[in-house]
C-alpha positions in Angstrom: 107.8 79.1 75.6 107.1 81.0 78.6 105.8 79.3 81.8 101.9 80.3 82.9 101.3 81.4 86.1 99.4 78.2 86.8 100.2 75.2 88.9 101.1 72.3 86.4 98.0 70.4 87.2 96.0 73.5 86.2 97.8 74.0 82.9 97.6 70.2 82.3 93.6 70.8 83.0 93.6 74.1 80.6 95.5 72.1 78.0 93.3 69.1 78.0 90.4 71.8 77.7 91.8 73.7 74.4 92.6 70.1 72.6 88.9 68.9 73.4 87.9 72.5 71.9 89.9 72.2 68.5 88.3 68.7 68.0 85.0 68.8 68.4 84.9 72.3 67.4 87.1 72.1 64.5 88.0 68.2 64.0 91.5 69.4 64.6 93.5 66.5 66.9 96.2 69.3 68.2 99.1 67.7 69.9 100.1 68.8 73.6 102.5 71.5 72.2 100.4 72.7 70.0 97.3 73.3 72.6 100.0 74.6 74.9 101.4 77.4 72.5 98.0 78.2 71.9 97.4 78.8 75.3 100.3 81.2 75.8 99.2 82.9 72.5 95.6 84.2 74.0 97.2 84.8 77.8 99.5 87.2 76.1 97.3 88.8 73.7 94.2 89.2 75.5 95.1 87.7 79.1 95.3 91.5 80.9 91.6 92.3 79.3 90.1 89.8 81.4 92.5 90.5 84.3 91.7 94.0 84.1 88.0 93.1 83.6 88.3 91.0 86.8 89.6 94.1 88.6 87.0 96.7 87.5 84.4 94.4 88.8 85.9 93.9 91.9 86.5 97.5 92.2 82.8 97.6 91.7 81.9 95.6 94.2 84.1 97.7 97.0 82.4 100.6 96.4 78.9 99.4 96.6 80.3 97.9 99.9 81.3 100.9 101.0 78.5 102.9 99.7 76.6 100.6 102.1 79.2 101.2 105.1 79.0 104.8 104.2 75.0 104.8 104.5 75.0 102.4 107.9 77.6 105.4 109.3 75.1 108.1 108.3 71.9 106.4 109.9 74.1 105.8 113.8 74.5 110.0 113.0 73.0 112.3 116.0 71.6 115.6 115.8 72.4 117.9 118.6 70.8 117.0 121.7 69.5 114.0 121.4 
C-alpha cells in the first residue's frame, strides 16, 4: 500500500474519520487496514479532481486579485499635462 502524502498523525486522524463513517453510516466496524485501503482507494481515483478543483479556484482568486491591481494601476494613470 502506497504511503499518503500526509504526516502520520493526519492519516491516523483521516483513518479514525472513514471507520466512524462506515459505522454509523453503514454499521460496518472496518478494521484499521481496511479504512486505510479505503483511503488510498478514493486519493487515487478521485484525489487529483479535488486537487485540481483546489487549483482552479485559486487560480480564480489570482485573477480577481489582479483584476483589482490592474484597475488601482489604471485609476494613478495621467492624462497629458496634468
Amino acid at each position: 500500500m502506497p504511503k499518503l502524502d500526509f504526516s502520520n498523525d493526519d492519516q491516523a486522524a483521516i483513518v479514525a474519520r472513514v471507520r466512524d463513517y462506515f459505522l454509523s453510516e453503514f454499521d460496518l466496524d472496518v478494521g484499521r487496514f481496511e479504512a486505510e485501503a479505503i483511503l488510498v482507494f478514493f486519493a487515487k481515483e478521485i484525489g487529483a479532481h479535488f486537487y485540481n478543483r483546489g487549483l482552479y479556484d485559486a487560480q480564480s482568486v489570482i485573477v480577481n486579485q489582479v483584476d483589482v491591481i490592474n484597475d488601482a494601476i489604471y485609476q494613478l494613470e495621467k492624462a497629458p499635462g496634468d
